[in-house]
C-alpha atoms as a printed R data frame, in Angstrom:
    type eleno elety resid chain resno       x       y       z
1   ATOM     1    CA   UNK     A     1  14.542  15.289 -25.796
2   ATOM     2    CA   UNK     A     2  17.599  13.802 -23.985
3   ATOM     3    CA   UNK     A     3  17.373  17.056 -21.694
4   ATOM     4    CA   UNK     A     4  14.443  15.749 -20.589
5   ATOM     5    CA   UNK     A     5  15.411  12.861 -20.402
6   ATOM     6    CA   UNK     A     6  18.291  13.495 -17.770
7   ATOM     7    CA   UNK     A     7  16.096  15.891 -16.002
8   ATOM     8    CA   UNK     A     8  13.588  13.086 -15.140
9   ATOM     9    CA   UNK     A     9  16.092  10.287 -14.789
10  ATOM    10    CA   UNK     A    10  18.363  12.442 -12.169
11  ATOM    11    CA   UNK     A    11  15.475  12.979  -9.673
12  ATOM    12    CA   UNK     A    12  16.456  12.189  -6.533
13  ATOM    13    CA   UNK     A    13  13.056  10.460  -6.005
14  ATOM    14    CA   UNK     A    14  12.972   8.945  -9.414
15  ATOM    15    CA   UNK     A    15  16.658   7.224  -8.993
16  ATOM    16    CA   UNK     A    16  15.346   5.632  -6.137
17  ATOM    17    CA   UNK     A    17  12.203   4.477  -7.796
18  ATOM    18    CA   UNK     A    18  14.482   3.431 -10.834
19  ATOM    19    CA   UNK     A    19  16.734   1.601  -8.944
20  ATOM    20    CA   UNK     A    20  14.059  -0.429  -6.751
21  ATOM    21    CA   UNK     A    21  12.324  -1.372  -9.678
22  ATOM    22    CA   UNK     A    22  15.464  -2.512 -11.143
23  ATOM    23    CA   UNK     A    23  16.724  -4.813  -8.163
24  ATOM    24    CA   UNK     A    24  12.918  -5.750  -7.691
25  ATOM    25    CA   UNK     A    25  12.755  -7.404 -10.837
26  ATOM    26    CA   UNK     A    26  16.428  -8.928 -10.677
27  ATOM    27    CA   UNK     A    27  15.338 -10.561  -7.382
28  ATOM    28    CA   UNK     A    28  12.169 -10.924  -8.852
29  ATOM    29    CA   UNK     A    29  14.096 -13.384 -12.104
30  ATOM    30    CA   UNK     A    30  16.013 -15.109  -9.293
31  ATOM    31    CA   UNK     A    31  13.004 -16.029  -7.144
32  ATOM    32    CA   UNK     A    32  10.376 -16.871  -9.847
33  ATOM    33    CA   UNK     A    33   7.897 -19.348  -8.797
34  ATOM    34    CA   UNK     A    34   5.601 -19.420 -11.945
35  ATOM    35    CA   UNK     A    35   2.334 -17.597 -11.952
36  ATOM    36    CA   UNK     A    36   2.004 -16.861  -8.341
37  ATOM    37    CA   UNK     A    37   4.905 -14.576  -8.867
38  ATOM    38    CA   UNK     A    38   3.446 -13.129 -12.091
39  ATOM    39    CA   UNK     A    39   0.216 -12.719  -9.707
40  ATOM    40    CA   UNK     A    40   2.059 -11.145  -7.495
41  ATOM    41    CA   UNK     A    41   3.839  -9.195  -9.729
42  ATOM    42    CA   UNK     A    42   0.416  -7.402 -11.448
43  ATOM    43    CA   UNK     A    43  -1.172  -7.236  -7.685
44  ATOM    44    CA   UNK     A    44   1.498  -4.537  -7.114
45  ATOM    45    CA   UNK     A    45   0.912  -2.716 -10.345
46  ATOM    46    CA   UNK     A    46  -3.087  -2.968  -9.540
47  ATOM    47    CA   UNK     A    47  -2.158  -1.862  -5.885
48  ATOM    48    CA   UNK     A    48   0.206   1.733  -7.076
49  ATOM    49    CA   UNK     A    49  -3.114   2.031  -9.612
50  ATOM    50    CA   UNK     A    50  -5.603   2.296  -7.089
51  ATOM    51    CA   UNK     A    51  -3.137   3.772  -5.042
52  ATOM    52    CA   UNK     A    52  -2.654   6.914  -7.355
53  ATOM    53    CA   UNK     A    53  -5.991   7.733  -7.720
54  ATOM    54    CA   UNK     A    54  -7.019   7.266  -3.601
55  ATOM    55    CA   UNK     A    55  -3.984   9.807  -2.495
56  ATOM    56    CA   UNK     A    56  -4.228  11.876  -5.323
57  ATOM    57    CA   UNK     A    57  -7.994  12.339  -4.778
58  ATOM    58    CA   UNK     A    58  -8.629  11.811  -0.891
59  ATOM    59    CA   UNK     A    59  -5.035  13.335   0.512
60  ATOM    60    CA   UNK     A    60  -4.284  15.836  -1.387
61  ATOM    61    CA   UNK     A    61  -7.549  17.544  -2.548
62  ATOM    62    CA   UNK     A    62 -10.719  16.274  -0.350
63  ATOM    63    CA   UNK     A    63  -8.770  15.834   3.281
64  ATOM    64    CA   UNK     A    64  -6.074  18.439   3.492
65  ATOM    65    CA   UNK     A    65  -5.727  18.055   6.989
66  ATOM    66    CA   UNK     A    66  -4.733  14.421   7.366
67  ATOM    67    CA   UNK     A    67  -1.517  15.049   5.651
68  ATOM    68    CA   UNK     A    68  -0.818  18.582   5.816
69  ATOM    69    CA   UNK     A    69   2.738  19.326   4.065
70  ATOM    70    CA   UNK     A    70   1.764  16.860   1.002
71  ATOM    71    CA   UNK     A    71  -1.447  18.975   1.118
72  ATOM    72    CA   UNK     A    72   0.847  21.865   0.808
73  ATOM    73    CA   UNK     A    73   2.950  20.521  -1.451
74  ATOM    74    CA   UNK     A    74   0.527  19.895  -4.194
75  ATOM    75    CA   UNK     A    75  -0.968  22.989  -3.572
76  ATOM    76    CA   UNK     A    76   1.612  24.724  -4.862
77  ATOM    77    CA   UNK     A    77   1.898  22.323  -8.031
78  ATOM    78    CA   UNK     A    78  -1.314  23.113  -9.000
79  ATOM    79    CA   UNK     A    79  -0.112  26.927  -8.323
80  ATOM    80    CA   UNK     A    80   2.798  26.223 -10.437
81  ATOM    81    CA   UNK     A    81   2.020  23.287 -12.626
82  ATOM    82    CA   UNK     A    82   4.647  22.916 -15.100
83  ATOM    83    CA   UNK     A    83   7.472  24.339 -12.544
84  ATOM    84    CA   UNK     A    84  10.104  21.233 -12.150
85  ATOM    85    CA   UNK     A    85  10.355  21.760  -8.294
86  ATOM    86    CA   UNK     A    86   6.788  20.996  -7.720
87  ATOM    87    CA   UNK     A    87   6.743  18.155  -9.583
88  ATOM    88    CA   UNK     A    88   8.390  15.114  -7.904
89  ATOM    89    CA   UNK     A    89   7.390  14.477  -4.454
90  ATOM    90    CA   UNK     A    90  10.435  14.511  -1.607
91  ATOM    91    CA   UNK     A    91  12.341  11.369  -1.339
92  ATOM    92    CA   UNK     A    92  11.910  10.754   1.840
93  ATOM    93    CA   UNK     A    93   8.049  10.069   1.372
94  ATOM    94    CA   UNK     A    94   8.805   7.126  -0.851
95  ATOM    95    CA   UNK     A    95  11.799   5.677   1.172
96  ATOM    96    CA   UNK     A    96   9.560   5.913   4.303
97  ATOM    97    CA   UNK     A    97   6.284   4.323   2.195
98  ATOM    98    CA   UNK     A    98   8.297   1.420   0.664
99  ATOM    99    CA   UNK     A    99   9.819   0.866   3.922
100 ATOM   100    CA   UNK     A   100   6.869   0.456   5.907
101 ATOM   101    CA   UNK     A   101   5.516  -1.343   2.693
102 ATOM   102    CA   UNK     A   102   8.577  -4.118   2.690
103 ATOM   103    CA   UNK     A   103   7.396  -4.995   6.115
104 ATOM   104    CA   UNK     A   104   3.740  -4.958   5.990
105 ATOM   105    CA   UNK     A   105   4.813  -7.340   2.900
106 ATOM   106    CA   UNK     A   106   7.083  -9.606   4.662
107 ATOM   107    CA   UNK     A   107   4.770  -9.829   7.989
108 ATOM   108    CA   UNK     A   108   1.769 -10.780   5.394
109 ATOM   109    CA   UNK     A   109   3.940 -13.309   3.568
110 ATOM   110    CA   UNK     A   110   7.301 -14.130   5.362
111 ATOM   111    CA   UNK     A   111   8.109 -14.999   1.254
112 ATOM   112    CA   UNK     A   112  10.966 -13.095  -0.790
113 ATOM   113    CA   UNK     A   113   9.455 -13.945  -3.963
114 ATOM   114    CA   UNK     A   114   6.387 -12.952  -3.065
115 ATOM   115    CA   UNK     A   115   7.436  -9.737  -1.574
116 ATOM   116    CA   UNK     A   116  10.078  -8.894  -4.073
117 ATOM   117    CA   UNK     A   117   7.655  -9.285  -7.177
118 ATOM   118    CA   UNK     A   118   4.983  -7.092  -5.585
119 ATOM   119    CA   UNK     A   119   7.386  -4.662  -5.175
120 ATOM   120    CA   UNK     A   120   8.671  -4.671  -8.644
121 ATOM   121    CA   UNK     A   121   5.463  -4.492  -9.654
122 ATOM   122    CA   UNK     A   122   4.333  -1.365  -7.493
123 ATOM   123    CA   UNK     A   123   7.952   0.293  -8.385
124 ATOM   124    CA   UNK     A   124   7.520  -0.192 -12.053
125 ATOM   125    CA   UNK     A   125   4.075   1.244 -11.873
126 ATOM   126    CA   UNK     A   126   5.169   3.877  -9.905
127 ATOM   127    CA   UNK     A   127   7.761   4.433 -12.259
128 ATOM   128    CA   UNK     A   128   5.302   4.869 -15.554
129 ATOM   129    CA   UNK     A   129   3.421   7.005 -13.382
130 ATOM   130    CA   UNK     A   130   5.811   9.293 -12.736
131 ATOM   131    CA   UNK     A   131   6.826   9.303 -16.625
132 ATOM   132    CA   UNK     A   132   3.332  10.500 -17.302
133 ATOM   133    CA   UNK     A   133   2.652  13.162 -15.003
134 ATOM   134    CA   UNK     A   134   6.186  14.395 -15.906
135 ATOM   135    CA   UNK     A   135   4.932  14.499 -19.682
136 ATOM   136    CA   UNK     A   136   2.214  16.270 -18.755
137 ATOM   137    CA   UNK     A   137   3.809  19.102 -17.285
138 ATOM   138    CA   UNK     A   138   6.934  19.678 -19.597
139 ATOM   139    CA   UNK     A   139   7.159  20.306 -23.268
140 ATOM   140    CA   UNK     A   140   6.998  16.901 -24.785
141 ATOM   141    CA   UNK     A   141   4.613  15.287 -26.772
142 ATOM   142    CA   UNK     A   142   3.806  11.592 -26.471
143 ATOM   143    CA   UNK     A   143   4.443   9.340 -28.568
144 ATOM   144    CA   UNK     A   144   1.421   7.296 -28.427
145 ATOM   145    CA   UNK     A   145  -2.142   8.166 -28.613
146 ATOM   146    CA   UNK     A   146  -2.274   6.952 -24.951
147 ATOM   147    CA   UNK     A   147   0.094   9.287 -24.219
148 ATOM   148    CA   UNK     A   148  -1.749  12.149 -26.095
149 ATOM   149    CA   UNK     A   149  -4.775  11.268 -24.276
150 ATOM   150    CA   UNK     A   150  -3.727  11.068 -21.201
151 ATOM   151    CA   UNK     A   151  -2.008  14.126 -20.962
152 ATOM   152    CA   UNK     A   152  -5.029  15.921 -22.026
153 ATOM   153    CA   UNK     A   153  -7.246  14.165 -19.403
154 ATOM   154    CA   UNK     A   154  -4.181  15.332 -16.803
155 ATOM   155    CA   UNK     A   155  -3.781  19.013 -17.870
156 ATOM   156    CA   UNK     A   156  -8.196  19.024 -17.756
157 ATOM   157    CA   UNK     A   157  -7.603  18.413 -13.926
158 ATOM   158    CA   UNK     A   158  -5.683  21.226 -13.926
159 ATOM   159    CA   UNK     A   159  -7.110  24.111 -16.127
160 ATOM   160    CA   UNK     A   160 -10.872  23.033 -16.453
161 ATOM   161    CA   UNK     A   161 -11.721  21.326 -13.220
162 ATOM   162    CA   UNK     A   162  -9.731  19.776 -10.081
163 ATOM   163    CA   UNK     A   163 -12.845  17.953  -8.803
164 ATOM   164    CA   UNK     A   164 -12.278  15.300 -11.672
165 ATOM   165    CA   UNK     A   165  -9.488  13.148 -13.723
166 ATOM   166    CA   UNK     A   166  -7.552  12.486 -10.388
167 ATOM   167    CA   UNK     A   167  -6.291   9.553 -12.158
168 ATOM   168    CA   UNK     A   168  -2.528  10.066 -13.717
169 ATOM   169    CA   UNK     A   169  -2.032   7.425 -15.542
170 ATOM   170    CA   UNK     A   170  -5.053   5.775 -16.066
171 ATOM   171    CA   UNK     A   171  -8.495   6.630 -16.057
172 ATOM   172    CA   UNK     A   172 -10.055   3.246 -14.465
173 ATOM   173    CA   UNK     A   173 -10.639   4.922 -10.981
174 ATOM   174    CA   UNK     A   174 -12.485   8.024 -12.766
175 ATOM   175    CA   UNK     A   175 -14.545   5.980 -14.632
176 ATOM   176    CA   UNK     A   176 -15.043   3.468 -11.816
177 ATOM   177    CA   UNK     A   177 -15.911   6.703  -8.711
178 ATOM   178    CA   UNK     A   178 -17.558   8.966 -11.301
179 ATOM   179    CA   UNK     A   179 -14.983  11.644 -11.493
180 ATOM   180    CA   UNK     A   180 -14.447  11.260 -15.574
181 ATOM   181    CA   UNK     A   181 -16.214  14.491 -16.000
182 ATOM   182    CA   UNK     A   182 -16.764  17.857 -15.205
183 ATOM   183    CA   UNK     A   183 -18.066  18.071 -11.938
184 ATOM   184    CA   UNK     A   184 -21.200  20.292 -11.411
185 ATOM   185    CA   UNK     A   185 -20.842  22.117  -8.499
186 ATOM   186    CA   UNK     A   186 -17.354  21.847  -6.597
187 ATOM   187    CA   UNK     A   187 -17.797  19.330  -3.505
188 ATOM   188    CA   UNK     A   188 -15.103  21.141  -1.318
189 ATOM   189    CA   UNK     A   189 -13.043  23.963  -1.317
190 ATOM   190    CA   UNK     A   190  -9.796  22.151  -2.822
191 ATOM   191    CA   UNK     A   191  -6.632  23.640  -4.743
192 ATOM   192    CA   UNK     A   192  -6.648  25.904  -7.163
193 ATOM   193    CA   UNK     A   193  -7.311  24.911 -10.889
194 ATOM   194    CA   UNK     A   194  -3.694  27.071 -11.132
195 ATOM   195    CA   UNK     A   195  -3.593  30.304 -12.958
196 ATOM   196    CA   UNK     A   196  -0.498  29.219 -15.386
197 ATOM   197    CA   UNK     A   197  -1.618  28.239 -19.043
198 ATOM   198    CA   UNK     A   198  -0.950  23.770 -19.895
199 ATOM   199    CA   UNK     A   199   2.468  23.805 -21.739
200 ATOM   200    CA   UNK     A   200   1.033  22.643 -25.066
């Protein structure tokens, strides 16, 4: 397991993620304002969780042509689902979204506590997102039921039927936009349900 372990943690894209979260929440302790920053705090979470299902969903399987090389990209993880390389997105997508998301932040609020804990909260969401969809792809088996569950729901999206489960790490947003089943007839042309067998 500690393979695994290292693998995931020495991601270029995940080190970054780690180590935002980790400063967001230090900054977050040395701003703290009560519950508006605990607000804030789960308004990023809720933000990365409707987040994950909208790009996952609307960029990279209904509108390839708004964002082409993502398009690409998770074309060939579905393609290759359980290959490392096609797992993690490039770093430069996340150090260009958090960028343009500390000032959209900061223009909204001109607050550091505000801004720090919404952060923290989006890069520790982020973070558990990325645990599970790693999970899902490698030989490991959760822990938790949760786990269990949602790894099956993940690997469904890939082997049974892309048009549904878009949601990672959650399944709110399926349940919520009707994609928490098989859909009936295939709504657009998509990815590819990948022709590699789920790593059991």
């Amino acid at each position: 397991m500690a393979r695994y372990y290292r693998e995931f943690l020495t991601n270029p894209m995940i080190a970054f993620i780690t180590s935002l979260a980790v400063v967001g929440l230090a900054l977050t302790i040395v701003t703290f304002g009560g519950w508006r920053t605990v607000l804030y705090y789960f308004l990023g979470m809720t933000l990365y969780a409707v987040f994950e299902y909208v790009v996952h969903r609307y960029l990279l399987h209904e509108f390839p042509k708004l964002i082409p090389a993502m398009y690409r990209g998770h074309v060939a993880h579905h393609d290759h689902p359980n290959d490392i390389h096609h797992l993690f997105s490039p770093l430069r997508y996340d150090v260009s979204v958090y960028a343009v998301y500390f000032i959209i932040l900061w223009a909204l609020s001109r607050d550091l506590g505000i801004v720090v804990a919404w952060m923290a909260g989006t890069a520790l969401f982020q973070l558990y997102y990325q645990w599970m969809h790693y999970v899902a792809h490698r030989p490991i088996t959760p822990i938790t039921p949760w786990g269990k569950w949602m790894r099956k729901k993940h690997l469904l999206h890939h082997f049974m039927d892309d048009h549904a489960w878009y949601g990672v790490s959650h399944p709110a947003m399926d349940y919520l936009m009707g994609t928490d089943k098989p859909q009936r007839k295939p709504r657009h042309a998509g990815v590819s349900a990948g022709s590699s067998r789920p790593v059991e």
